[in-house]
Structures are given as structure tokens and as C-alpha cells.
mmCIF file of the N, C-alpha and C atoms, coordinates in Angstrom:
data_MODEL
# 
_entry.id   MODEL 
# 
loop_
_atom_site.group_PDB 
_atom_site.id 
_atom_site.type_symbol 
_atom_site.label_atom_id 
_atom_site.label_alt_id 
_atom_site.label_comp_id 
_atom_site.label_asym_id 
_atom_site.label_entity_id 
_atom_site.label_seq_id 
_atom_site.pdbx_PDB_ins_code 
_atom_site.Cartn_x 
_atom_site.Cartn_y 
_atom_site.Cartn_z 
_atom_site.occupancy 
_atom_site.B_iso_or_equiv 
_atom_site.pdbx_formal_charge 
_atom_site.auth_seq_id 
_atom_site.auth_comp_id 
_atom_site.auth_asym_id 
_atom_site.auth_atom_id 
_atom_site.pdbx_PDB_model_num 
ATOM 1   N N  . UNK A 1 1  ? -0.591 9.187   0.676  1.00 0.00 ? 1  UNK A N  1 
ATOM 2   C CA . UNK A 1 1  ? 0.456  8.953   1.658  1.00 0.00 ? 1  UNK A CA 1 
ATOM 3   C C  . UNK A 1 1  ? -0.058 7.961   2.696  1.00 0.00 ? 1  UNK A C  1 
ATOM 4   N N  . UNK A 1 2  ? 0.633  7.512   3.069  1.00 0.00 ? 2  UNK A N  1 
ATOM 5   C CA . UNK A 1 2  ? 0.408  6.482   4.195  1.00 0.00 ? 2  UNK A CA 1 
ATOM 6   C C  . UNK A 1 2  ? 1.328  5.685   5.409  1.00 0.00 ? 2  UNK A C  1 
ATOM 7   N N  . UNK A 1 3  ? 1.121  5.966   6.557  1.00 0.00 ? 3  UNK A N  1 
ATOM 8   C CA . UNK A 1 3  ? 2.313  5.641   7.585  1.00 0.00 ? 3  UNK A CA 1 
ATOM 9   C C  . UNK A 1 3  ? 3.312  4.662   7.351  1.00 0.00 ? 3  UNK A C  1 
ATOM 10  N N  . UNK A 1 4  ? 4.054  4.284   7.572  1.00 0.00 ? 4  UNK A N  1 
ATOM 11  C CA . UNK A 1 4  ? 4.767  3.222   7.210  1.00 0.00 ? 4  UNK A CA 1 
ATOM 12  C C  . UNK A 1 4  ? 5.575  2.962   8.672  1.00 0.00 ? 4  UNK A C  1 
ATOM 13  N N  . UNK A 1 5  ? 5.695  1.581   9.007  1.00 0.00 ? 5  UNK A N  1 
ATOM 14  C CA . UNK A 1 5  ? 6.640  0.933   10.408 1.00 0.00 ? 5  UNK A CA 1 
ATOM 15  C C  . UNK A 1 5  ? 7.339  -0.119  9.699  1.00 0.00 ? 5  UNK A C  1 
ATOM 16  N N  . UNK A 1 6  ? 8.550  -0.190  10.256 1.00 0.00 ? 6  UNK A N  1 
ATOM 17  C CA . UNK A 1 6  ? 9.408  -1.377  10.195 1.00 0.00 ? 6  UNK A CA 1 
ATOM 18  C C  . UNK A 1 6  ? 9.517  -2.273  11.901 1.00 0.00 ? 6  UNK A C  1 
ATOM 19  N N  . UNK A 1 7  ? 9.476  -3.713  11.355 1.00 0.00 ? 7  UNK A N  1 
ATOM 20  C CA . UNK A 1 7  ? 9.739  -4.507  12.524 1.00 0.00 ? 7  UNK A CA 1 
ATOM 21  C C  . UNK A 1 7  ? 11.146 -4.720  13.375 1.00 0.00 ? 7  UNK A C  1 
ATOM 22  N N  . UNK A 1 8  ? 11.056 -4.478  14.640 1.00 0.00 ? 8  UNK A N  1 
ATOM 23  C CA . UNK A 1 8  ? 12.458 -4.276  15.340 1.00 0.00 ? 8  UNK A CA 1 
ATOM 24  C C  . UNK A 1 8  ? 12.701 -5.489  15.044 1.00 0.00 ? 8  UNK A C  1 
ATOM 25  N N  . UNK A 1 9  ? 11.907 -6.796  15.353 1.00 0.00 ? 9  UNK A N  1 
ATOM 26  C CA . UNK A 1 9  ? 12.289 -7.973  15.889 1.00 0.00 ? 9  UNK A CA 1 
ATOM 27  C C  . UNK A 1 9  ? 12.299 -8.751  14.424 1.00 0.00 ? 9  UNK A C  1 
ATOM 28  N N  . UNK A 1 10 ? 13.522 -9.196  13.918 1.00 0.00 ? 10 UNK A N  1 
ATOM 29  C CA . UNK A 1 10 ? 13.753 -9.697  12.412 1.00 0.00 ? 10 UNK A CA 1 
ATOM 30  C C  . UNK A 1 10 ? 13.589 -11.139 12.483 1.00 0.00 ? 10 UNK A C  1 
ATOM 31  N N  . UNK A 1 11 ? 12.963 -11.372 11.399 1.00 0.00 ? 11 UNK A N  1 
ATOM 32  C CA . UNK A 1 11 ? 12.368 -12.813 11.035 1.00 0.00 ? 11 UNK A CA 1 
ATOM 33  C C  . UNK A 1 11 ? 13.580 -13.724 10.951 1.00 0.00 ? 11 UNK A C  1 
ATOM 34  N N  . UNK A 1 12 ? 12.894 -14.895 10.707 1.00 0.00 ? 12 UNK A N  1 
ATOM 35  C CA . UNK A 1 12 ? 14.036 -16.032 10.900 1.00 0.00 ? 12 UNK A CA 1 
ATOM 36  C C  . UNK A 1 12 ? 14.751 -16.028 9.747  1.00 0.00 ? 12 UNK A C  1 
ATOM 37  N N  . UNK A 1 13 ? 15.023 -15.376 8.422  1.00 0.00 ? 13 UNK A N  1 
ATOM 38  C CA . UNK A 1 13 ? 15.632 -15.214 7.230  1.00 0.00 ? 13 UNK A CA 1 
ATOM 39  C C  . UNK A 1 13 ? 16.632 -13.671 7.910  1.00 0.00 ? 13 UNK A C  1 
ATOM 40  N N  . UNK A 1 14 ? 16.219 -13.206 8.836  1.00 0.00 ? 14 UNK A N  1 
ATOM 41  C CA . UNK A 1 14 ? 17.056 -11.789 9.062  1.00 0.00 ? 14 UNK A CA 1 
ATOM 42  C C  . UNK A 1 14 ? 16.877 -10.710 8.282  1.00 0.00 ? 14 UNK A C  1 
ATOM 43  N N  . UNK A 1 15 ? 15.063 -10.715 7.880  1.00 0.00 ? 15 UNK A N  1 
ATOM 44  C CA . UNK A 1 15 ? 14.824 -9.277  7.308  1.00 0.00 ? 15 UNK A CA 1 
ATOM 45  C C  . UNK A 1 15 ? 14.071 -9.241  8.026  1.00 0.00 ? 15 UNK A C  1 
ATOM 46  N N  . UNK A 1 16 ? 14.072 -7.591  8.279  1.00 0.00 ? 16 UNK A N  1 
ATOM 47  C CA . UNK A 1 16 ? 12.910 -6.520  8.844  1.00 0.00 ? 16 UNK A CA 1 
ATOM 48  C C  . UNK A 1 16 ? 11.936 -5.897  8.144  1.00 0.00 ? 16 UNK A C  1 
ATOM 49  N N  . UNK A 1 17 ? 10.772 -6.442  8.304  1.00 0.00 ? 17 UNK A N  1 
ATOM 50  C CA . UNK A 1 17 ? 9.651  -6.502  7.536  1.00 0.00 ? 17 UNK A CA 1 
ATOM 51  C C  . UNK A 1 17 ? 9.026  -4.820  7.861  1.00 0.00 ? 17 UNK A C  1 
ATOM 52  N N  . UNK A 1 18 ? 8.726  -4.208  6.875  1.00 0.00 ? 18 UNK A N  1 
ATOM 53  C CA . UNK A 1 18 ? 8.267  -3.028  6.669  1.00 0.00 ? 18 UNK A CA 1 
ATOM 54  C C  . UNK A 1 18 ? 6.422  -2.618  6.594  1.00 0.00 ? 18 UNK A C  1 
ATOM 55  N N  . UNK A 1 19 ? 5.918  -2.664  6.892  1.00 0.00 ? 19 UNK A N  1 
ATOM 56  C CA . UNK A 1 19 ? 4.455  -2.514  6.856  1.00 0.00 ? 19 UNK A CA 1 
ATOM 57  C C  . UNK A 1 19 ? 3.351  -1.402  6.826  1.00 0.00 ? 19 UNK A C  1 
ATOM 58  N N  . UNK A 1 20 ? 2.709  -1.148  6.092  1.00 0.00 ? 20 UNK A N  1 
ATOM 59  C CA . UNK A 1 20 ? 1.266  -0.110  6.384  1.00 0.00 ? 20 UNK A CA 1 
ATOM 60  C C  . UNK A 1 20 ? 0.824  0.067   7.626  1.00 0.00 ? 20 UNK A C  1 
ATOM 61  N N  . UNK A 1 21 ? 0.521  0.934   8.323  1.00 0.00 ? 21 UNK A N  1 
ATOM 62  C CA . UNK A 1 21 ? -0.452 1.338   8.962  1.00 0.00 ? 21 UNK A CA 1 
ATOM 63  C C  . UNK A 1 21 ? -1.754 0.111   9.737  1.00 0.00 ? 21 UNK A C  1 
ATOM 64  N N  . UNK A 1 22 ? -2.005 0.157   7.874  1.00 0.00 ? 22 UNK A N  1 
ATOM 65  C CA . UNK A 1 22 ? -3.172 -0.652  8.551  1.00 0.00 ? 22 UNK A CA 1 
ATOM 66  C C  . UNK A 1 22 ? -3.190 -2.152  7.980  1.00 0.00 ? 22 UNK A C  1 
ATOM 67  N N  . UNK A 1 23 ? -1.914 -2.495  7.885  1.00 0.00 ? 23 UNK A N  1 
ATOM 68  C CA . UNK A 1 23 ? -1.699 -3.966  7.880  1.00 0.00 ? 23 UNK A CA 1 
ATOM 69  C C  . UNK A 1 23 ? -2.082 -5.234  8.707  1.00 0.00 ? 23 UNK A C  1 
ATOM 70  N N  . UNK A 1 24 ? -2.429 -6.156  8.408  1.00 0.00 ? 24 UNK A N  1 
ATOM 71  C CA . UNK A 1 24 ? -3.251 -7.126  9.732  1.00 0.00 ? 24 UNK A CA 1 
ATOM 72  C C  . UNK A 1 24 ? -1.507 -7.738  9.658  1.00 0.00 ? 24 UNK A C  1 
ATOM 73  N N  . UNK A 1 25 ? -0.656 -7.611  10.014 1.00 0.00 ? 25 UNK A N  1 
ATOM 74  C CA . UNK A 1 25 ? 0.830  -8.052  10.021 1.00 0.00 ? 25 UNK A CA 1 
ATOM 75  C C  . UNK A 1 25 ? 1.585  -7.124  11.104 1.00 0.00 ? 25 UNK A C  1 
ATOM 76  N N  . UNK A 1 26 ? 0.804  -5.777  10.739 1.00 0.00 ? 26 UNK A N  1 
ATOM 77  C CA . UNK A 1 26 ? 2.098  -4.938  11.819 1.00 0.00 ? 26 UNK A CA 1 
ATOM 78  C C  . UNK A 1 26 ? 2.453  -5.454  13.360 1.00 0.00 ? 26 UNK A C  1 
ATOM 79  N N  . UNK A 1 27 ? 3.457  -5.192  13.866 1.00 0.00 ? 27 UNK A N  1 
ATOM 80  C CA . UNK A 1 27 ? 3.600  -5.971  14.673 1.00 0.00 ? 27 UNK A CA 1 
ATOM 81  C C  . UNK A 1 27 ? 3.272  -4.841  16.122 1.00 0.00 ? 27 UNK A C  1 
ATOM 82  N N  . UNK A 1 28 ? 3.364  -5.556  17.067 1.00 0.00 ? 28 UNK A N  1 
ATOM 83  C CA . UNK A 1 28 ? 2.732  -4.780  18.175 1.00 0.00 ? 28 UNK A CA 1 
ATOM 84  C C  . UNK A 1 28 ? 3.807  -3.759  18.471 1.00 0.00 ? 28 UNK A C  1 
ATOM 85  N N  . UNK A 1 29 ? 3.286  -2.781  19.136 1.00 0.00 ? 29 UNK A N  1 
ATOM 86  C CA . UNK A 1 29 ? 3.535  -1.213  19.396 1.00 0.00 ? 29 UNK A CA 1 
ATOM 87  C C  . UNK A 1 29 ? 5.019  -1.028  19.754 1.00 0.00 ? 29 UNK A C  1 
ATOM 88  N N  . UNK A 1 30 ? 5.470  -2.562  20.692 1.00 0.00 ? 30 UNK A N  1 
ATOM 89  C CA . UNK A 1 30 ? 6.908  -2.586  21.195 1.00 0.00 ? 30 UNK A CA 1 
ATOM 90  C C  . UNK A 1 30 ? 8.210  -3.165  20.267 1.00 0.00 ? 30 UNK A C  1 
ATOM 91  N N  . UNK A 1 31 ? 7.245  -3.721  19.340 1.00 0.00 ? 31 UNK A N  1 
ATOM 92  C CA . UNK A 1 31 ? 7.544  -4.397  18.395 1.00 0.00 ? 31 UNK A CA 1 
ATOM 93  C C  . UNK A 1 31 ? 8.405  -3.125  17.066 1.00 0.00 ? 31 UNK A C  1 
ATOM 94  N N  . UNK A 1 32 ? 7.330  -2.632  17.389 1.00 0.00 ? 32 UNK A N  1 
ATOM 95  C CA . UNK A 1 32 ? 7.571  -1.577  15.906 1.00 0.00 ? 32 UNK A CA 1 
ATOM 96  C C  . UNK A 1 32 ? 8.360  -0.406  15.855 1.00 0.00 ? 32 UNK A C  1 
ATOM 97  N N  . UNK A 1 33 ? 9.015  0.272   14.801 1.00 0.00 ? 33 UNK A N  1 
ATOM 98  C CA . UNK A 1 33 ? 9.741  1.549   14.829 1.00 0.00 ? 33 UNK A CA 1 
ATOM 99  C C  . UNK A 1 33 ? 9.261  2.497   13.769 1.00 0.00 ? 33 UNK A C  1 
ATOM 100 N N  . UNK A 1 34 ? 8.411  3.664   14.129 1.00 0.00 ? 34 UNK A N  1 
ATOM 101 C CA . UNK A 1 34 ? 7.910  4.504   13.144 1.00 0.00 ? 34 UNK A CA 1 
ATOM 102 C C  . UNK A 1 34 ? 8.691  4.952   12.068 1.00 0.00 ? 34 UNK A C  1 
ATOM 103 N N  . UNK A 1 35 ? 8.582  4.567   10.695 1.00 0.00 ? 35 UNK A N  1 
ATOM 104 C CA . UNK A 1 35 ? 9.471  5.196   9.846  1.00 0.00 ? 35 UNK A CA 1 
ATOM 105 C C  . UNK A 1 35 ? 9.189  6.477   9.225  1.00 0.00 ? 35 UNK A C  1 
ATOM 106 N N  . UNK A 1 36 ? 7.806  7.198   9.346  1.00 0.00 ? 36 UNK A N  1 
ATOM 107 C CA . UNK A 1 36 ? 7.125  7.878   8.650  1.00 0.00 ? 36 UNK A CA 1 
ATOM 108 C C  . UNK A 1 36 ? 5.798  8.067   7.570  1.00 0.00 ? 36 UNK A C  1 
ATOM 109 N N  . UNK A 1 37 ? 5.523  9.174   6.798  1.00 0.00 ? 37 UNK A N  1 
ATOM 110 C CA . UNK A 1 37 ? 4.507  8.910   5.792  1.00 0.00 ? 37 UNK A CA 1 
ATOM 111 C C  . UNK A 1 37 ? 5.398  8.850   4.438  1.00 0.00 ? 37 UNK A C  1 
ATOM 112 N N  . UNK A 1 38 ? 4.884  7.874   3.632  1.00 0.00 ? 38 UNK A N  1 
ATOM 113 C CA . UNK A 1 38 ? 5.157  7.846   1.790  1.00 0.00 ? 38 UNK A CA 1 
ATOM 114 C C  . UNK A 1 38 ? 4.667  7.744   1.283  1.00 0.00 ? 38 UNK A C  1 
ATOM 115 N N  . UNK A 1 39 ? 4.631  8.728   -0.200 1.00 0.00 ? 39 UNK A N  1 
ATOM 116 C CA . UNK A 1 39 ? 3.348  8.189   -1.285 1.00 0.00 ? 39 UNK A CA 1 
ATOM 117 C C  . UNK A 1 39 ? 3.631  6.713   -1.553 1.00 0.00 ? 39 UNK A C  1 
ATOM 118 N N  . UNK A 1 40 ? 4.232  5.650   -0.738 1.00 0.00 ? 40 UNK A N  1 
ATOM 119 C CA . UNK A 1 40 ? 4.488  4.356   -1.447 1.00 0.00 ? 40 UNK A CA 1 
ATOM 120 C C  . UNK A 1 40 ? 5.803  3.900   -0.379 1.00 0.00 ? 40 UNK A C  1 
ATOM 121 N N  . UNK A 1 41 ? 5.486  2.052   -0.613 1.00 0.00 ? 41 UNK A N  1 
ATOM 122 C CA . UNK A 1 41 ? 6.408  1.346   0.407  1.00 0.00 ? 41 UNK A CA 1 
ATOM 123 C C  . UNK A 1 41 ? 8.064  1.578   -0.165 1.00 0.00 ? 41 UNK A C  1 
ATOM 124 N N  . UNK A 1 42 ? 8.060  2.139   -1.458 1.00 0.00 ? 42 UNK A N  1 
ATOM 125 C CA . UNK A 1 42 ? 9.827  2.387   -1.572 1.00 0.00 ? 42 UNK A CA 1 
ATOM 126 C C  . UNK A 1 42 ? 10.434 3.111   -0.897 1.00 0.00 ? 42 UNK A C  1 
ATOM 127 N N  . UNK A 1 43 ? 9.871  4.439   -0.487 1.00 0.00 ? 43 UNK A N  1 
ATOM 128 C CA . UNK A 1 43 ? 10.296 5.204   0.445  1.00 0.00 ? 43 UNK A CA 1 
ATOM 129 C C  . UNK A 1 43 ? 10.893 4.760   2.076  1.00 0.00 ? 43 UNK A C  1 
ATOM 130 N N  . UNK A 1 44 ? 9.666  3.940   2.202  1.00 0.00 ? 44 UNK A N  1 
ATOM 131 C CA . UNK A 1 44 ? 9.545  3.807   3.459  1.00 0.00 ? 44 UNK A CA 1 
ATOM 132 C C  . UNK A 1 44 ? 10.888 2.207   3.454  1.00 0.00 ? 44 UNK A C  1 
ATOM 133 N N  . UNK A 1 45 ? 10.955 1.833   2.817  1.00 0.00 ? 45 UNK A N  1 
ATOM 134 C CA . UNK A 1 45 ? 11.778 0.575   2.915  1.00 0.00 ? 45 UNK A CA 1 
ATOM 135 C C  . UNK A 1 45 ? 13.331 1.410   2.511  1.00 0.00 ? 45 UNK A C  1 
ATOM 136 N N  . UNK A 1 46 ? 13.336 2.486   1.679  1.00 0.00 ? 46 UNK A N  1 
ATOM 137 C CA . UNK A 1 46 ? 14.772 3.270   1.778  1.00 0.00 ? 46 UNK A CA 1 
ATOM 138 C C  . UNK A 1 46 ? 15.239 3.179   3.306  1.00 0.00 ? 46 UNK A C  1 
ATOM 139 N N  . UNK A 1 47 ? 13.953 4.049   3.936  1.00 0.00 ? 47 UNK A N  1 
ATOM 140 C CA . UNK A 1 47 ? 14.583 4.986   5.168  1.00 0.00 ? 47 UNK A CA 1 
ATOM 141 C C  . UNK A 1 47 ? 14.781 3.716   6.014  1.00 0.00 ? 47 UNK A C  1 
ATOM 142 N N  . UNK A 1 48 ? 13.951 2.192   6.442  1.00 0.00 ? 48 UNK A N  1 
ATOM 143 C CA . UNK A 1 48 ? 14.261 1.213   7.207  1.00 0.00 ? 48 UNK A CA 1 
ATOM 144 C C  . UNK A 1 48 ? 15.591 0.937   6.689  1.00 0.00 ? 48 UNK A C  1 
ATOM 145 N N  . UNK A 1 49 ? 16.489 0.910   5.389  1.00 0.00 ? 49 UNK A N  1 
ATOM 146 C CA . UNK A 1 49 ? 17.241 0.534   5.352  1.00 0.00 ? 49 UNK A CA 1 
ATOM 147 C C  . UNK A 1 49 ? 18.732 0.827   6.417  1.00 0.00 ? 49 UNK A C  1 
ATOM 148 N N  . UNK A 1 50 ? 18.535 1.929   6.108  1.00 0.00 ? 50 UNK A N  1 
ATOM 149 C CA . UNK A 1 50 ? 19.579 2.981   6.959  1.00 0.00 ? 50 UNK A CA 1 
ATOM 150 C C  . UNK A 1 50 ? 19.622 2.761   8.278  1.00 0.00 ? 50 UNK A C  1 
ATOM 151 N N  . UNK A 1 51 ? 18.176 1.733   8.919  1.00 0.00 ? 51 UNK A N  1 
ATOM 152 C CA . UNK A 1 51 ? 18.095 1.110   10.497 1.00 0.00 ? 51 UNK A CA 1 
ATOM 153 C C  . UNK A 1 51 ? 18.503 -0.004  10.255 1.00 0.00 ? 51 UNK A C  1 
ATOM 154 N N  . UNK A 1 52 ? 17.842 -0.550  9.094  1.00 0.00 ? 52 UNK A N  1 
ATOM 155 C CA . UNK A 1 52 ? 18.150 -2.396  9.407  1.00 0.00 ? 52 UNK A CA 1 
ATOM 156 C C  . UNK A 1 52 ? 18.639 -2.568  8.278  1.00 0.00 ? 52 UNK A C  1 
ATOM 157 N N  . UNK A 1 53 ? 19.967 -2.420  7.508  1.00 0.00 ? 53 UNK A N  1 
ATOM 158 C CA . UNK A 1 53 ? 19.886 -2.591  5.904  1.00 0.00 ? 53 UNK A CA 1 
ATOM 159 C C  . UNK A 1 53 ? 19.459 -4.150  5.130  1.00 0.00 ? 53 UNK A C  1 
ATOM 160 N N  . UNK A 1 54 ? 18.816 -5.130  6.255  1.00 0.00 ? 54 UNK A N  1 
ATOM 161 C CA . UNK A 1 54 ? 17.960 -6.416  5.694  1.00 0.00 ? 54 UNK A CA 1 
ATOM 162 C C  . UNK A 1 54 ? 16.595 -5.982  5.527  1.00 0.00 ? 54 UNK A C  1 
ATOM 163 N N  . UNK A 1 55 ? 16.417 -4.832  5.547  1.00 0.00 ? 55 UNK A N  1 
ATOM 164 C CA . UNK A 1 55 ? 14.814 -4.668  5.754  1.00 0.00 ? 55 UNK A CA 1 
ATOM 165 C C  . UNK A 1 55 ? 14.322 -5.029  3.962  1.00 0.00 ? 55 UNK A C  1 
ATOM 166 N N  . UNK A 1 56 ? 12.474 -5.060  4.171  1.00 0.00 ? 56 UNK A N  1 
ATOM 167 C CA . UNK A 1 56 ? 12.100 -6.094  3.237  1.00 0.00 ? 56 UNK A CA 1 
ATOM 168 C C  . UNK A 1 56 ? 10.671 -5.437  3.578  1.00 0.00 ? 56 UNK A C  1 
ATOM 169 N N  . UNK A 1 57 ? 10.203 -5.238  2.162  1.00 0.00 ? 57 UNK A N  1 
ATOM 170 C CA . UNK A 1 57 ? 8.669  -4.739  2.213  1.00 0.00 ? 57 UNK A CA 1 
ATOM 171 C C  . UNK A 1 57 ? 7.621  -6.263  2.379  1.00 0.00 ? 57 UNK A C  1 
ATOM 172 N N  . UNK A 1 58 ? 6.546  -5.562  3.098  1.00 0.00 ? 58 UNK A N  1 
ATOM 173 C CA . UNK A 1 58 ? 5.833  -7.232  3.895  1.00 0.00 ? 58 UNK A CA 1 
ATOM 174 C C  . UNK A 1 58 ? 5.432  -7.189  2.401  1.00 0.00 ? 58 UNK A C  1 
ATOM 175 N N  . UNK A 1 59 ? 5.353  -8.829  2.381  1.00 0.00 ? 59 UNK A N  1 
ATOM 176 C CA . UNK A 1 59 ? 4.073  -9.366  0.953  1.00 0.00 ? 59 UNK A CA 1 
ATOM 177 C C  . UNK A 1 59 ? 3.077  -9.630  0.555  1.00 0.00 ? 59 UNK A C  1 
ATOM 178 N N  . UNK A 1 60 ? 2.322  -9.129  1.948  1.00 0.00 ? 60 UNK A N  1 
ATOM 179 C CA . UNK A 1 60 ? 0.901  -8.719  2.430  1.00 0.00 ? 60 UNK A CA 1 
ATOM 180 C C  . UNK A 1 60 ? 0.791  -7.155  1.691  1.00 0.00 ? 60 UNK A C  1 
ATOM 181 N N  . UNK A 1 61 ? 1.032  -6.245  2.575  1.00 0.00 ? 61 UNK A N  1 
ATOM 182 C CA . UNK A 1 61 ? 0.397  -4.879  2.151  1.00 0.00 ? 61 UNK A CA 1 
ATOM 183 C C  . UNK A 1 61 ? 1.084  -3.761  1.516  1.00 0.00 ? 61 UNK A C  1 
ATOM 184 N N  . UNK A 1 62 ? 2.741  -4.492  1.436  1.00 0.00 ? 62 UNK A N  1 
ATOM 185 C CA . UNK A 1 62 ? 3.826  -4.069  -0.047 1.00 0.00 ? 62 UNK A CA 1 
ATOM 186 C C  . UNK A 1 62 ? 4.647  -4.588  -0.888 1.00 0.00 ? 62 UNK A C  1 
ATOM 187 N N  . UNK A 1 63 ? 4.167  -5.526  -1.334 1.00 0.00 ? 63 UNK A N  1 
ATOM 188 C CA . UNK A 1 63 ? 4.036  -6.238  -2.617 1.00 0.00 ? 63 UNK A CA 1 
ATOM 189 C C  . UNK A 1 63 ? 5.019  -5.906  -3.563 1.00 0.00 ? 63 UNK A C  1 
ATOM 190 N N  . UNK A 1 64 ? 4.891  -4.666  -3.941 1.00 0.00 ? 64 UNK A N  1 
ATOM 191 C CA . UNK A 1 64 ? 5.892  -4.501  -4.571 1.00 0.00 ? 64 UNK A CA 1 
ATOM 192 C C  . UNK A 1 64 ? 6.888  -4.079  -4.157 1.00 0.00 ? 64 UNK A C  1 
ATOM 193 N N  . UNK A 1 65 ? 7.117  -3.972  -2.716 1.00 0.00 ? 65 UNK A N  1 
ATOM 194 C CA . UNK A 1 65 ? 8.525  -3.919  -2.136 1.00 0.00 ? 65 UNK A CA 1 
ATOM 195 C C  . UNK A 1 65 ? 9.464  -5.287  -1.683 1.00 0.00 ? 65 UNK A C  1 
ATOM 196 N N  . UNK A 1 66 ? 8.633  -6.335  -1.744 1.00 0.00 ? 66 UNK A N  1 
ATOM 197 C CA . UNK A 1 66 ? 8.964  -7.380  -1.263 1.00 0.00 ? 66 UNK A CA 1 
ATOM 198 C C  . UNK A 1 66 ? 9.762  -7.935  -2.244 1.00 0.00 ? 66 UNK A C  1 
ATOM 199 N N  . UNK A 1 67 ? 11.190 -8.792  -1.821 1.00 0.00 ? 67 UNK A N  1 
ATOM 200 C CA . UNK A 1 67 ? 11.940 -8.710  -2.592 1.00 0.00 ? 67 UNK A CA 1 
ATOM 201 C C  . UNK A 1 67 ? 12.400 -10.630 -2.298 1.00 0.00 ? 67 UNK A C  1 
ATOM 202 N N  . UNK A 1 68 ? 12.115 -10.519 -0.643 1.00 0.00 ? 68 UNK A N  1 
ATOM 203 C CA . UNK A 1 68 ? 12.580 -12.285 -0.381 1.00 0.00 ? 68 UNK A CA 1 
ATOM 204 C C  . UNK A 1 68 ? 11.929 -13.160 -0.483 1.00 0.00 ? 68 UNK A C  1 
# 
């Protein structure tokens, strides 16, 4: 399992990038919205959906969530 945050502040394409814990990407503390723990970034990019439905696993540290 592993924490998972989505970014409040959406990139210039208008997705909200989803990230690990311990991603060198996450964005700063004011920046970010705790989504929870998942065995895996699908989970965690479900539940951002339901906040941001552009959200988008980063292509740094979830790879296989990344879709843009």
C-alpha cells in the first residue's frame, strides 16, 4: 500500500496529476489533496476522479496510470 495525493492546481492540458508519497513531483503541502492508501495508482486515480474527473496518474511514479 502506499499514500497517494492528487494535485489541486491542474496542469496546462487540465489534468490533475495523481502521485506517490514519495514522488520527487508531489506538489507542495498547499498544493496537494490527500486521497488515501492503495495497493496501486488505479485506486487512487478512481477516488481523484470523483474530485477532479481530468485527473491523470503522474508518468514519473504511476506509469501505468498515466493515460495523457
Amino acid at each position: 500500500m502506499a499514500s497517494y495525493y492528487v494535485n489541486r492546481r491542474a496542469q496546462l492540458n487540465g489534468d490533475h496529476e495523481v502521485h506517490k508519497v514519495d514522488c520527487r513531483y508531489l506538489p507542495d503541502p498547499k498544493n496537494r489533496e490527500y486521497l488515501g492508501d492503495f495497493p496501486s495508482c488505479h485506486g487512487a486515480v478512481k477516488r481523484a476522479k470523483e474530485i477532479y474527473p481530468t485527473a491523470d496518474g503522474c508518468a514519473i511514479c504511476s506509469p501505468e496510470c498515466h493515460t495523457r
